[in-house]
ZADO-1210 file (C-alpha; in nm, 4 decimals, padded with zeros to 6 digits):
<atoms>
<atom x="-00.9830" y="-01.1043" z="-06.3990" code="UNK" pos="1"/>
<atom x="-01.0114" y="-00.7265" z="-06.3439" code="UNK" pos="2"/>
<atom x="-01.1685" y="-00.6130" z="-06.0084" code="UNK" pos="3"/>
<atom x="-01.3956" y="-00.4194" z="-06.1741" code="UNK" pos="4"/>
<atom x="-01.5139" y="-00.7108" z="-06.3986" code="UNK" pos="5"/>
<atom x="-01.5396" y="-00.9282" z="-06.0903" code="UNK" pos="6"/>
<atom x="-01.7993" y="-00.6793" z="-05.9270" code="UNK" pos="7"/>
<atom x="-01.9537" y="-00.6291" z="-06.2501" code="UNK" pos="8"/>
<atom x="-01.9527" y="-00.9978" z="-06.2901" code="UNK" pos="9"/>
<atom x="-02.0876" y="-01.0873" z="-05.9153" code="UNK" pos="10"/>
<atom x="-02.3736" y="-00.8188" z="-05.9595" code="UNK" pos="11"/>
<atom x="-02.4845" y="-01.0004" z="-06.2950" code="UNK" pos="12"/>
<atom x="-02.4630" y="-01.3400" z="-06.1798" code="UNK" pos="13"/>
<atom x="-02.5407" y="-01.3519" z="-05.7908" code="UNK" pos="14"/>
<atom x="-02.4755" y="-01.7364" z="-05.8142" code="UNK" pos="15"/>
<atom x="-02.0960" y="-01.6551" z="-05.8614" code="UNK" pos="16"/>
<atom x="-02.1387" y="-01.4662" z="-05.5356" code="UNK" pos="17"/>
<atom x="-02.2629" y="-01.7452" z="-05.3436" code="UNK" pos="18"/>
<atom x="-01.9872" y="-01.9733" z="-05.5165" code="UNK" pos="19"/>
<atom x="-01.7420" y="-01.7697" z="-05.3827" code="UNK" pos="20"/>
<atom x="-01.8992" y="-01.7102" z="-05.0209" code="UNK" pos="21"/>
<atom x="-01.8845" y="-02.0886" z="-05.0608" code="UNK" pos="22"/>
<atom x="-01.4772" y="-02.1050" z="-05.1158" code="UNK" pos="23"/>
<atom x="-01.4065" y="-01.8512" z="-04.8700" code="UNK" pos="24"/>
<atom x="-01.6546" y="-02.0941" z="-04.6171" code="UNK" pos="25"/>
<atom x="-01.4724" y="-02.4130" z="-04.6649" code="UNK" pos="26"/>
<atom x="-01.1121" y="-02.2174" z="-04.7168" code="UNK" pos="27"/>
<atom x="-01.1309" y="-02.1317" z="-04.3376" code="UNK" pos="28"/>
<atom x="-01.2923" y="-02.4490" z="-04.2026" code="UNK" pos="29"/>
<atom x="-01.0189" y="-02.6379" z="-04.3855" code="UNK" pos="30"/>
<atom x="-00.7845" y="-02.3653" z="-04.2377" code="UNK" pos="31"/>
<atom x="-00.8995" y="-02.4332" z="-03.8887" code="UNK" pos="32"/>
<atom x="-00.9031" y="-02.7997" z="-03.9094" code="UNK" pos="33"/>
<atom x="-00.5107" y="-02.8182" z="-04.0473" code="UNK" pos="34"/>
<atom x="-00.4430" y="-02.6096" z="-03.7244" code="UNK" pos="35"/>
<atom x="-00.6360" y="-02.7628" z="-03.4817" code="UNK" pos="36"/>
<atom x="-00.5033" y="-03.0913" z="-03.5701" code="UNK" pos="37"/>
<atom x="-00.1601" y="-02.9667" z="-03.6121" code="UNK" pos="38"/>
<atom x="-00.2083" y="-02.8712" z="-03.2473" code="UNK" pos="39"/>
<atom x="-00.3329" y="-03.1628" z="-03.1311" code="UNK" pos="40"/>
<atom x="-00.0801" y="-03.3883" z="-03.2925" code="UNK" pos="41"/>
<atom x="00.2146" y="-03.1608" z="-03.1598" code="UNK" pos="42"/>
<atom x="00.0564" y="-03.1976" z="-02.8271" code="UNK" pos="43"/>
<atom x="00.0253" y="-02.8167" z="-02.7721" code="UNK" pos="44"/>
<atom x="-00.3073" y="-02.9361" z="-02.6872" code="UNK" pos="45"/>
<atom x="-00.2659" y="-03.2037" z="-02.4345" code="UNK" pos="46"/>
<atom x="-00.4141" y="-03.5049" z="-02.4382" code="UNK" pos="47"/>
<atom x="-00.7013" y="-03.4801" z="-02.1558" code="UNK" pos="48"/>
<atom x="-00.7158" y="-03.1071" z="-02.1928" code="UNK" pos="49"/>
<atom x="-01.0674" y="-02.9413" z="-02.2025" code="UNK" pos="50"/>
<atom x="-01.1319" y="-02.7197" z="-02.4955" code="UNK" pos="51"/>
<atom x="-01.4103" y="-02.4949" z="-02.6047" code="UNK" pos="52"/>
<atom x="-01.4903" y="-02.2774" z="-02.9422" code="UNK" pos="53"/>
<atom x="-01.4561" y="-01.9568" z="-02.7596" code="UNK" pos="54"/>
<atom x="-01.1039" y="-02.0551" z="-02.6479" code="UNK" pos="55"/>
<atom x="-00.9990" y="-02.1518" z="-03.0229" code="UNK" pos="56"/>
<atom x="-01.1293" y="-01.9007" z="-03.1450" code="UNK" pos="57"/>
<atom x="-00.9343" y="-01.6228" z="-02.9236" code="UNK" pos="58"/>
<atom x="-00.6305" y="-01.8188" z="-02.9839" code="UNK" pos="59"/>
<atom x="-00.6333" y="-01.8982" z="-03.3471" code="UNK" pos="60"/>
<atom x="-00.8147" y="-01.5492" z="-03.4600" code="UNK" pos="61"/>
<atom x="-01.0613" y="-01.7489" z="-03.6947" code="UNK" pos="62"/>
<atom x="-01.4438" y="-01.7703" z="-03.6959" code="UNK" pos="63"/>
<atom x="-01.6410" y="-01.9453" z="-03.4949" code="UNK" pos="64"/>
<atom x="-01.8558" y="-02.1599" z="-03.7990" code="UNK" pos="65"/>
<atom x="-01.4887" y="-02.2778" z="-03.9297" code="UNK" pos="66"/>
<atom x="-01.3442" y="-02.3832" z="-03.5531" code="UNK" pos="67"/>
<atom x="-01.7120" y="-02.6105" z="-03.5288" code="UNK" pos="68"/>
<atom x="-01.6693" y="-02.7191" z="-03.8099" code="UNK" pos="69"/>
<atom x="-01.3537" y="-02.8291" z="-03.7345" code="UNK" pos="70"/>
<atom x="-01.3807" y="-03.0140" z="-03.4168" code="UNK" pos="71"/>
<atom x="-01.6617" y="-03.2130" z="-03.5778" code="UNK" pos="72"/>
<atom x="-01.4259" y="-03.3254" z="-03.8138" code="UNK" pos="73"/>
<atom x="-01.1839" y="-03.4194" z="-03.5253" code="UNK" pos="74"/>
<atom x="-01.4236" y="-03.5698" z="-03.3269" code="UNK" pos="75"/>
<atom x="-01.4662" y="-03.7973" z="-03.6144" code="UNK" pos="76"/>
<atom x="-01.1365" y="-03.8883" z="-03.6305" code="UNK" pos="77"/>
<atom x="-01.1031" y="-03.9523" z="-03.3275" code="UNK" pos="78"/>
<atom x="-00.9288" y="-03.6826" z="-03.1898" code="UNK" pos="79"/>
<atom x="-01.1340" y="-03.4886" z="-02.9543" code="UNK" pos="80"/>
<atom x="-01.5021" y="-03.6132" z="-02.7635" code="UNK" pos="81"/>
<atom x="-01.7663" y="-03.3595" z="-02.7632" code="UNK" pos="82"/>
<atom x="-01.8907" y="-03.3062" z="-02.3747" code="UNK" pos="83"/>
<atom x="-02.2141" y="-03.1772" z="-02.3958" code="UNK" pos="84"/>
<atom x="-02.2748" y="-02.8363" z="-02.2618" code="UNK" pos="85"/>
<atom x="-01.8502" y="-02.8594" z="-02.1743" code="UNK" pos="86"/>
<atom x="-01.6618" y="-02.7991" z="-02.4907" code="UNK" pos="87"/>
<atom x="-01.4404" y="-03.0908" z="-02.5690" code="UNK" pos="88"/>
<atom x="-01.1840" y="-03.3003" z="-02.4638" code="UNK" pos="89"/>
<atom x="-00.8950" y="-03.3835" z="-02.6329" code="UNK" pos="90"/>
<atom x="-00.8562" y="-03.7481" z="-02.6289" code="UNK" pos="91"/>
<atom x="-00.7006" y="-03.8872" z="-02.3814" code="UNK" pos="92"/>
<atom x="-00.4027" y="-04.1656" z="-02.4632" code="UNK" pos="93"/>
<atom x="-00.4726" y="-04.5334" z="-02.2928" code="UNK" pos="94"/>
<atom x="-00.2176" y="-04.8156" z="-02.2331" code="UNK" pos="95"/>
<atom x="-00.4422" y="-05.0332" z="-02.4135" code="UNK" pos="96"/>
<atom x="-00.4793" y="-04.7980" z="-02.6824" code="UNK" pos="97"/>
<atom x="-00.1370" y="-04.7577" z="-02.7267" code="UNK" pos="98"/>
<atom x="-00.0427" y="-05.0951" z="-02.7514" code="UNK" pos="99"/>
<atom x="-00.2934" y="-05.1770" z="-02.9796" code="UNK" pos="100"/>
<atom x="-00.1780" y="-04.8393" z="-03.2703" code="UNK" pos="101"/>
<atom x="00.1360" y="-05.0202" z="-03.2508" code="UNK" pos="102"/>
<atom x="00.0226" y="-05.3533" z="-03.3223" code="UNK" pos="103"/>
<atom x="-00.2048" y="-05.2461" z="-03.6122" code="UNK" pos="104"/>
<atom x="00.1049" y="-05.0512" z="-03.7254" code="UNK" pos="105"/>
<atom x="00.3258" y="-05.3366" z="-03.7384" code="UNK" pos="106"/>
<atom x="00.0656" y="-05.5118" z="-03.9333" code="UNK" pos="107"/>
<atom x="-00.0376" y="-05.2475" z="-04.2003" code="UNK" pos="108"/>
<atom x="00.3885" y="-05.1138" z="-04.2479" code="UNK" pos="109"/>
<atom x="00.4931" y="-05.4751" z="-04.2248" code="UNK" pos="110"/>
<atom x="00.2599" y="-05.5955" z="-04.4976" code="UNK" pos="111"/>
<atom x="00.3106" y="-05.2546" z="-04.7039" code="UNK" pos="112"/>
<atom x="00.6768" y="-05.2890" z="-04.7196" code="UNK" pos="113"/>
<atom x="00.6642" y="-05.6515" z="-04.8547" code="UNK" pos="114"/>
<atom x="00.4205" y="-05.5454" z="-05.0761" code="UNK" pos="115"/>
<atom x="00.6550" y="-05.2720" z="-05.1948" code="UNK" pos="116"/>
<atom x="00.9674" y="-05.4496" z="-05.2181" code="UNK" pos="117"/>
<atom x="01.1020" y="-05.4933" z="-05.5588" code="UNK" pos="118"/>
<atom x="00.8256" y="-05.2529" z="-05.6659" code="UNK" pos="119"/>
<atom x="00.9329" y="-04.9104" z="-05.6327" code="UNK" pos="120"/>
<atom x="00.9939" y="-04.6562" z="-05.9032" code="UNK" pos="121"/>
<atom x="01.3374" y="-04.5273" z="-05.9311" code="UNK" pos="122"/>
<atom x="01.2279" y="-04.1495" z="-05.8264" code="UNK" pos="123"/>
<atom x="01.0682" y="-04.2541" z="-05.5950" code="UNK" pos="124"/>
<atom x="01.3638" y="-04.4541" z="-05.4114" code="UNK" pos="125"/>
<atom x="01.5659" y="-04.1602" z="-05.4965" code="UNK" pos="126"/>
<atom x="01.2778" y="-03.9560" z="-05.2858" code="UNK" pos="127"/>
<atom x="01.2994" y="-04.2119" z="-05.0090" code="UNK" pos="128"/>
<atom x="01.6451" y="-04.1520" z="-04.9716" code="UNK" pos="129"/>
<atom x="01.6626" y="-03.7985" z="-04.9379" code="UNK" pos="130"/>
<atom x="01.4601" y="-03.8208" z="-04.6552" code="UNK" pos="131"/>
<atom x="01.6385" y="-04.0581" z="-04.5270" code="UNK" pos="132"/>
<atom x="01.9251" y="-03.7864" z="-04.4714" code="UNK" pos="133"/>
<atom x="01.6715" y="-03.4662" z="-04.3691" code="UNK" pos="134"/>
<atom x="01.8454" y="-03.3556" z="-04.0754" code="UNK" pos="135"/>
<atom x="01.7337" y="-03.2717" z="-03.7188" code="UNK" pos="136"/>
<atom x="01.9112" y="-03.0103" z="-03.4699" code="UNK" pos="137"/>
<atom x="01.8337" y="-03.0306" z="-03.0795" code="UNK" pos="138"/>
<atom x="01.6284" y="-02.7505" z="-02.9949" code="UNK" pos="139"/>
<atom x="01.5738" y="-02.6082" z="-03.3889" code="UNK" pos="140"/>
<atom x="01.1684" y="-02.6084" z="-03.4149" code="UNK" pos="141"/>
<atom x="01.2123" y="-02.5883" z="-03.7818" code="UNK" pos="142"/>
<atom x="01.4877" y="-02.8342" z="-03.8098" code="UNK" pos="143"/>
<atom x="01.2598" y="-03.0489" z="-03.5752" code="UNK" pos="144"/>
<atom x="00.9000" y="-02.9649" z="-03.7700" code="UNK" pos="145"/>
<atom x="01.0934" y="-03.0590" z="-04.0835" code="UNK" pos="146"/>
<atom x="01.2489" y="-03.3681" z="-03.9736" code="UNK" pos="147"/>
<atom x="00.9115" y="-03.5178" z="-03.8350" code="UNK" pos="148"/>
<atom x="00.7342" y="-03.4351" z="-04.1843" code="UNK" pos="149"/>
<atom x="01.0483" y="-03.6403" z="-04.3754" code="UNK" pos="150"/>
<atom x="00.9812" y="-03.9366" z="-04.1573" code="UNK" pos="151"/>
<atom x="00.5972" y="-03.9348" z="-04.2112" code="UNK" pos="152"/>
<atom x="00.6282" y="-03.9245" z="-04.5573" code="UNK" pos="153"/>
<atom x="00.8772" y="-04.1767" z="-04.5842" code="UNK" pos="154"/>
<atom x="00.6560" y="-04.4156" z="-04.4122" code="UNK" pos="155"/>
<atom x="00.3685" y="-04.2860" z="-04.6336" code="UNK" pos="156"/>
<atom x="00.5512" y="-04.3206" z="-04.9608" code="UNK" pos="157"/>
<atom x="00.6123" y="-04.7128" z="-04.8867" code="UNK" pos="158"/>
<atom x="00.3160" y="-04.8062" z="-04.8398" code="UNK" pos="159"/>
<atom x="00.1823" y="-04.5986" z="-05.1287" code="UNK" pos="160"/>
<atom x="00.4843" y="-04.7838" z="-05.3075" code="UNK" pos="161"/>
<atom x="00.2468" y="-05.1450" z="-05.2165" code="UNK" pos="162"/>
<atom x="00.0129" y="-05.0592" z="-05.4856" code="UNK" pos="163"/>
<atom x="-00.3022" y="-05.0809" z="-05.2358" code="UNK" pos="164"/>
<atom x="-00.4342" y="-04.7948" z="-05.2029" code="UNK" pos="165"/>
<atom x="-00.6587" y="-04.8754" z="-04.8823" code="UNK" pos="166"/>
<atom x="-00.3923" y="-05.0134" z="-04.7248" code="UNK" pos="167"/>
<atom x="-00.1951" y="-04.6704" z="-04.7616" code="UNK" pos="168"/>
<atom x="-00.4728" y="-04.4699" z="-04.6366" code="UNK" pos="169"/>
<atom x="-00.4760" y="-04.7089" z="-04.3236" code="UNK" pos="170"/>
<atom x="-00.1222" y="-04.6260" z="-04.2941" code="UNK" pos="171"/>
<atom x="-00.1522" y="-04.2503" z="-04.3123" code="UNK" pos="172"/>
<atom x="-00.4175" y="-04.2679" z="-04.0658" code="UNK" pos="173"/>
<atom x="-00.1918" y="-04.5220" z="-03.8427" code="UNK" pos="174"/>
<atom x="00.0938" y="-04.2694" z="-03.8378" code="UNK" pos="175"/>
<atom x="-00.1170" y="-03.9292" z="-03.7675" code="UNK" pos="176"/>
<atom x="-00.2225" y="-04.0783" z="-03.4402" code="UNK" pos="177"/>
<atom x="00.1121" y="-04.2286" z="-03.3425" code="UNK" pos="178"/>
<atom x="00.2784" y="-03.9261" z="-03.4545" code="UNK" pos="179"/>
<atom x="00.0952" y="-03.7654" z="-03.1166" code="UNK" pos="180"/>
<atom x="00.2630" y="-04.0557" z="-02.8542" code="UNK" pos="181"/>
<atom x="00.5846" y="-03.9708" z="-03.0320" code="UNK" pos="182"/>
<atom x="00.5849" y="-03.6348" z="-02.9645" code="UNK" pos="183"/>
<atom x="00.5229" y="-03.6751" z="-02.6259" code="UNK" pos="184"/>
<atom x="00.7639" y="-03.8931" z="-02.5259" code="UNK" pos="185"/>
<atom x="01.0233" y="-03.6943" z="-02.6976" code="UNK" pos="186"/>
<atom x="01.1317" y="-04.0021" z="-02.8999" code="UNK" pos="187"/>
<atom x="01.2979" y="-03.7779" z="-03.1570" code="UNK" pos="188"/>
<atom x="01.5979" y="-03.6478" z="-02.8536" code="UNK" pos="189"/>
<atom x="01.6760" y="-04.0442" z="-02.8111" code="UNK" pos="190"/>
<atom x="01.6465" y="-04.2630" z="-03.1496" code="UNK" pos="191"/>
<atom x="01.7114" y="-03.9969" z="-03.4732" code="UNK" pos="192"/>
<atom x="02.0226" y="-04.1815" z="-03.5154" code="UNK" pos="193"/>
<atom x="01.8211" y="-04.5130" z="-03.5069" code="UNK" pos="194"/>
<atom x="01.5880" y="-04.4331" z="-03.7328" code="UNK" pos="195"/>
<atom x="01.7737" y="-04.2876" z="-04.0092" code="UNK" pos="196"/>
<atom x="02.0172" y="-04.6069" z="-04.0055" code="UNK" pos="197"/>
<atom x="01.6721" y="-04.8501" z="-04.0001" code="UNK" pos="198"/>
<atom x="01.5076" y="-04.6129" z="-04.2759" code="UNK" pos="199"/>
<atom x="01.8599" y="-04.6541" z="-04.5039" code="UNK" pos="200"/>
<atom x="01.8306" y="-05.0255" z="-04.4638" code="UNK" pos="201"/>
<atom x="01.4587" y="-05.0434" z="-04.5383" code="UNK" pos="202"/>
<atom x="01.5570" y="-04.8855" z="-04.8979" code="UNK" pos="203"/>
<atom x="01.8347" y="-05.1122" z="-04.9187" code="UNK" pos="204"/>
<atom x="01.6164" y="-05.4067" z="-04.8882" code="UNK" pos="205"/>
<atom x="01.3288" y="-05.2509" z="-05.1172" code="UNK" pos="206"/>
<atom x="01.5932" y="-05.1744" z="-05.3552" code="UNK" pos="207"/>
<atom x="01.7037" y="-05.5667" z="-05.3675" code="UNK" pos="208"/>
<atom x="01.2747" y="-05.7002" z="-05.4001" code="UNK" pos="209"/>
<atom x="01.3401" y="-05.8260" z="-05.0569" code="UNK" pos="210"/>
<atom x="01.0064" y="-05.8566" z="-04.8532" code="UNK" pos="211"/>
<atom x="01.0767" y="-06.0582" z="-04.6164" code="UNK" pos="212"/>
<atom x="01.3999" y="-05.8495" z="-04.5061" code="UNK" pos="213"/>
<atom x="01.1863" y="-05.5273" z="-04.5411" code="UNK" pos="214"/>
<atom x="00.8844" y="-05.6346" z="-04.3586" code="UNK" pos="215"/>
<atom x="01.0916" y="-05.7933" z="-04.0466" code="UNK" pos="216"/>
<atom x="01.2875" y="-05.4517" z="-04.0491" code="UNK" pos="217"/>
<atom x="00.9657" y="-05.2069" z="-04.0536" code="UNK" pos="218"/>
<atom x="00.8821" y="-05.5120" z="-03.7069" code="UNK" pos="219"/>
<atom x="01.1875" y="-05.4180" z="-03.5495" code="UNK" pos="220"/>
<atom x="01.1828" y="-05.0697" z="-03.6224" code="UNK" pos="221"/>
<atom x="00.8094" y="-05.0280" z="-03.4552" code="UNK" pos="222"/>
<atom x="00.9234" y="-05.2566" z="-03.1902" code="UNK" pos="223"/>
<atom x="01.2017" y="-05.0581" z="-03.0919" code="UNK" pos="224"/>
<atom x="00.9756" y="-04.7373" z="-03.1044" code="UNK" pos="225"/>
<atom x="00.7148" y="-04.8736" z="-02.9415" code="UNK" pos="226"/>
<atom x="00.9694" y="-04.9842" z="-02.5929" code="UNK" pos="227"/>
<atom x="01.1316" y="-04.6828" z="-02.5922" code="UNK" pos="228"/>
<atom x="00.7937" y="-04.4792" z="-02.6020" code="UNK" pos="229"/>
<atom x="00.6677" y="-04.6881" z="-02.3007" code="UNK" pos="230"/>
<atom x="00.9932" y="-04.6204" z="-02.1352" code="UNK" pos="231"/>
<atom x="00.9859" y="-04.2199" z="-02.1809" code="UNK" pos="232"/>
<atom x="00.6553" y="-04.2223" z="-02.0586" code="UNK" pos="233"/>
<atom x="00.7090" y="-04.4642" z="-01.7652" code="UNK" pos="234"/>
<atom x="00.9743" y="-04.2480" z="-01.6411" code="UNK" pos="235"/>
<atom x="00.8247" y="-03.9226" z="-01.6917" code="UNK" pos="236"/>
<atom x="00.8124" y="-03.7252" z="-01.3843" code="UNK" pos="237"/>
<atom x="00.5456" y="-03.5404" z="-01.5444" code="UNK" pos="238"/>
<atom x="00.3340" y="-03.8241" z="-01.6438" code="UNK" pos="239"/>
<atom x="00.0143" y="-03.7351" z="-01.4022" code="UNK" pos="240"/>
<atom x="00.0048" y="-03.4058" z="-01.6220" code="UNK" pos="241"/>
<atom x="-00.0206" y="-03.6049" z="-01.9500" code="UNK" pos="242"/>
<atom x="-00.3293" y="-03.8273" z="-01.9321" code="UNK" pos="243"/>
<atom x="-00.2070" y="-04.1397" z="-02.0112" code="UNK" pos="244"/>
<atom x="-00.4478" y="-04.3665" z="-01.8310" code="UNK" pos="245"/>
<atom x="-00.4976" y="-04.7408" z="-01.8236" code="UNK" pos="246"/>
<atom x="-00.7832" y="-04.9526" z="-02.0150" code="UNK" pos="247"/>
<atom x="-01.1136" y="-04.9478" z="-01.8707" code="UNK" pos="248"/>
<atom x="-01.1103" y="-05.3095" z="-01.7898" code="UNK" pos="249"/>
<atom x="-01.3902" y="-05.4715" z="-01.9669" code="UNK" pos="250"/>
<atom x="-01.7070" y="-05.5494" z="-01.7671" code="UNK" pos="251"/>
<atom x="-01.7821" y="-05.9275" z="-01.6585" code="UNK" pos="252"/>
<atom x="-02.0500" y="-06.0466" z="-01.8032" code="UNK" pos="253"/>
</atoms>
């Protein structure tokens, strides 16, 4: 459409005008929430760290209504706690908390891929196995941003693959918040090897309709993550700067 038609168009119908205001609204709240939570998951906002509107806003160079918007959408997920009259926190990372995403992940991945096995289309396996060979370079942000986005939607696309669609979206959920303790324990520097050989033989084994094989290798490859997350983070010499805290232990009745 013309410009001049538009304006002709939004001076005619003033309901157009508000439909558009409308778009432009929600563009830049969406835009603000993909960022924030981009941030948050990349841990260039720490877990821990204390955050207010102002600061986004000076830092991200959008609005004020869309950054609100989107912390209330994080703080639903999860992501940050609203401190009244303080901003926000991100969330911190517990022990506890951390052992149980990895249990929960073991159970939803383990289940998907035997699910999956035997089930998967054929462009779809060929899908799974290009990113299976997405490559990562040391110290290459792109190489690195790229390589994290392969694995998550190679996780993703198996459980899809299950035919339960619930039990993909837990999945996709599972793997957003793990994706923030794998970034900060620098897991990538240590197992890319790993996981490329375990994702090759997860195919492999959803290739043959083999659930049992697929499920006790999606076990082993969280298990394996899990340790050497625990590890990184153990021996961190940085770890008072992180916020990983223990459980609140629960009160005695």
């Amino acid at each position: 459409m013309k410009p001049d038609m538009l304006d002709s168009r939004l001076e005619t119908q003033p309901e157009v005008a508000i439909s558009l205001k409308k778009l432009a609204a929600s563009s830049q709240s969406d835009a603000a929430y993909t960022e924030l939570k981009r941030r948050i998951i990349r841990c260039e906002l720490e877990p821990g760290q204390r955050i207010t509107e102002a600061q986004l806003v000076g830092e991200t160079g959008i609005g004020k209504t869309p950054i609100r918007e989107a912390l209330t959408r994080l703080a639903q997920e999860g992501l940050v706690n609203s401190i009244r009259g303080h901003g926000y926190e991100v969330t911190p990372i517990t022990l506890g908390e951390l052992q149980d995403l990895f249990s929960y992940r073991i159970i939803l991945e383990g289940t998907a891929a035997q699910l999956a096995a035997g089930h998967v289309k054929a462009s779809a396996l060929q899908r799974l196995d290009e990113l299976c060979r997405v490559p990562y370079n040391v110290g290459d942000v792109e190489s690195e941003e790229n390589y994290w986005r392969a694995n998550f939607d190679f996780h993703v696309m198996v459980a899809e693959a299950s035919g339960n669609r619930r039990l993909a979206a837990a999945v996709r959920q599972a793997l957003e918040e793990s994706e923030r303790v794998l970034h900060l324990s620098n897991i990538l520097k240590t197992r890319k090897s790993e996981l490329s050989s375990e994702h090759e033989g997860l195919v492999e084994a959803l290739i043959a309709g083999d659930g049992e094989t697929a499920r006790k290798m999606v076990v082993h490859h969280i298990t394996a993550s899990q340790q050497l997350v625990l590890e990184a983070l153990v021996k961190s010499p940085s770890l008072h700067n992180i916020n990983i805290v223990p459980s609140k232990p629960v009160a005695s009745a």
